[in-house]
C-alpha positions as CSV (number, residue, x, y, z in Angstrom):
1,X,-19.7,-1.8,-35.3
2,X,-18.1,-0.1,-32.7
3,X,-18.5,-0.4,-28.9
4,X,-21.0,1.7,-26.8
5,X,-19.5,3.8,-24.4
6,X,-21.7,5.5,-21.6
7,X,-21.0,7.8,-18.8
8,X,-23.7,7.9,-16.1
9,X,-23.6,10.7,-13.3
10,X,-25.5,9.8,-9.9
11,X,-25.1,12.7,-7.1
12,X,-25.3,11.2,-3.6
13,X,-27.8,13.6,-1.0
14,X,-25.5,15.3,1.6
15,X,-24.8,12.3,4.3
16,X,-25.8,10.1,2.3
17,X,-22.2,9.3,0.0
18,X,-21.4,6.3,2.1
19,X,-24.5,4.3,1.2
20,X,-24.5,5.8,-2.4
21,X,-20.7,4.3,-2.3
22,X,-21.4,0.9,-1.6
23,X,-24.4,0.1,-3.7
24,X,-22.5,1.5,-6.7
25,X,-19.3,-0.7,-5.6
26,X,-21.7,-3.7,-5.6
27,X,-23.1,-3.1,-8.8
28,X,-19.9,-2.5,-10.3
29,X,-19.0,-5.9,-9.1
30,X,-21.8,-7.4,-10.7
31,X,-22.1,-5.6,-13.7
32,X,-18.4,-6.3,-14.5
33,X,-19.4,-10.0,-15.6
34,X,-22.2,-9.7,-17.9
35,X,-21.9,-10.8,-21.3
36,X,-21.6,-7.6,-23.4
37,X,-19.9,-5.9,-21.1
38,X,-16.9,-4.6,-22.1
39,X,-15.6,-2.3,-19.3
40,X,-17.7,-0.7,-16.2
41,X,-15.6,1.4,-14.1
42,X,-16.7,3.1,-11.0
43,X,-15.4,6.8,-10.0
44,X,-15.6,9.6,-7.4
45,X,-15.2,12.9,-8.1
46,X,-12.6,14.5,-6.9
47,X,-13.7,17.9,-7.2
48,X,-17.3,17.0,-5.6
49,X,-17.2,14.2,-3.5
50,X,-20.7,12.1,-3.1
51,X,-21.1,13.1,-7.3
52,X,-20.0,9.4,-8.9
53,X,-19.7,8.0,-11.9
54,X,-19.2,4.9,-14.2
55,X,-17.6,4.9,-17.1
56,X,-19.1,1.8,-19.3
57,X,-18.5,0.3,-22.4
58,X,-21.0,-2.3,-24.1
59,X,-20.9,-4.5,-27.3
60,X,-23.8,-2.9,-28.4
61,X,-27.2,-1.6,-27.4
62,X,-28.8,-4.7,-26.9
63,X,-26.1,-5.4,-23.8
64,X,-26.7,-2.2,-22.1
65,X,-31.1,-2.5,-22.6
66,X,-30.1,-6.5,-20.7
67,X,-28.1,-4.8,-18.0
68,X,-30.4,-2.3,-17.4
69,X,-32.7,-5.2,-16.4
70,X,-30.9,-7.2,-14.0
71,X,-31.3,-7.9,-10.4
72,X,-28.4,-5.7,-9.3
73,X,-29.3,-2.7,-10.8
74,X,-32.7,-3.1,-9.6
75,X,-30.8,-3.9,-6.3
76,X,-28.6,-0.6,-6.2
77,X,-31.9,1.9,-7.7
78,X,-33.5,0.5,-4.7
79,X,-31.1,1.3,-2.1
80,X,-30.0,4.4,-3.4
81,X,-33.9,5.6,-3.7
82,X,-34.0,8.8,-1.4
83,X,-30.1,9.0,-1.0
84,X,-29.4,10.4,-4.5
85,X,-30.5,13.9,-5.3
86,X,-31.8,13.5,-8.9
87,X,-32.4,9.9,-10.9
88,X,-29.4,9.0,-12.3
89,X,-27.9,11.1,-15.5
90,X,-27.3,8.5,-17.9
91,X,-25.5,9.7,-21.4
92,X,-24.9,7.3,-24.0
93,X,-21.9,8.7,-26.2
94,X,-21.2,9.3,-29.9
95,X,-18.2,9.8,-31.2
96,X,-17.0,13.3,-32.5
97,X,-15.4,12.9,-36.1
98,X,-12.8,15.5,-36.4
């Protein structure tokens, strides 16, 4: 079985990319240690600054469901309530056979 890789996009409100910023750092911190996880990077866009992303990777979808269920995630939904635009876009991905 092969890993699960996931991209989500969260888009800070105008003024509000430093607090956006530092809950995602911390919960890229934490995340980082779970069992299951595999990778969990955290990035900026460089062509829209405030619009971040992480770019995950799981042992399956069973670790992702558990992570989604921890106190830091709870933690950094709850301080990033009114500063993001939109929920969060979460995509899990499949691969393209080619």
């Amino acid at each position: 079985m092969s890993d699960l890789r996931v991209i989500a996009e969260i888009i800070a409100k105008p003024g509000s990319e430093d607090v956006i910023r530092g809950a995602l750092s911390k919960l890229a911190s934490a995340t980082q240690s779970e069992d299951g996880c595999n990778t969990y990077e955290l990035f900026e866009s460089a062509a829209a600054p405030g619009t971040f992303f992480t770019l995950e990777s799981w042992r399956g979808q069973a670790d992702l469901d558990a992570h989604m269920q921890t106190d830091h995630v709870a933690a950094a939904f709850a301080v990033a309530g009114e500063h993001v635009s939109a929920a969060p876009a979460i995509h899990p991905l499949t691969p393209v056979e080619g």
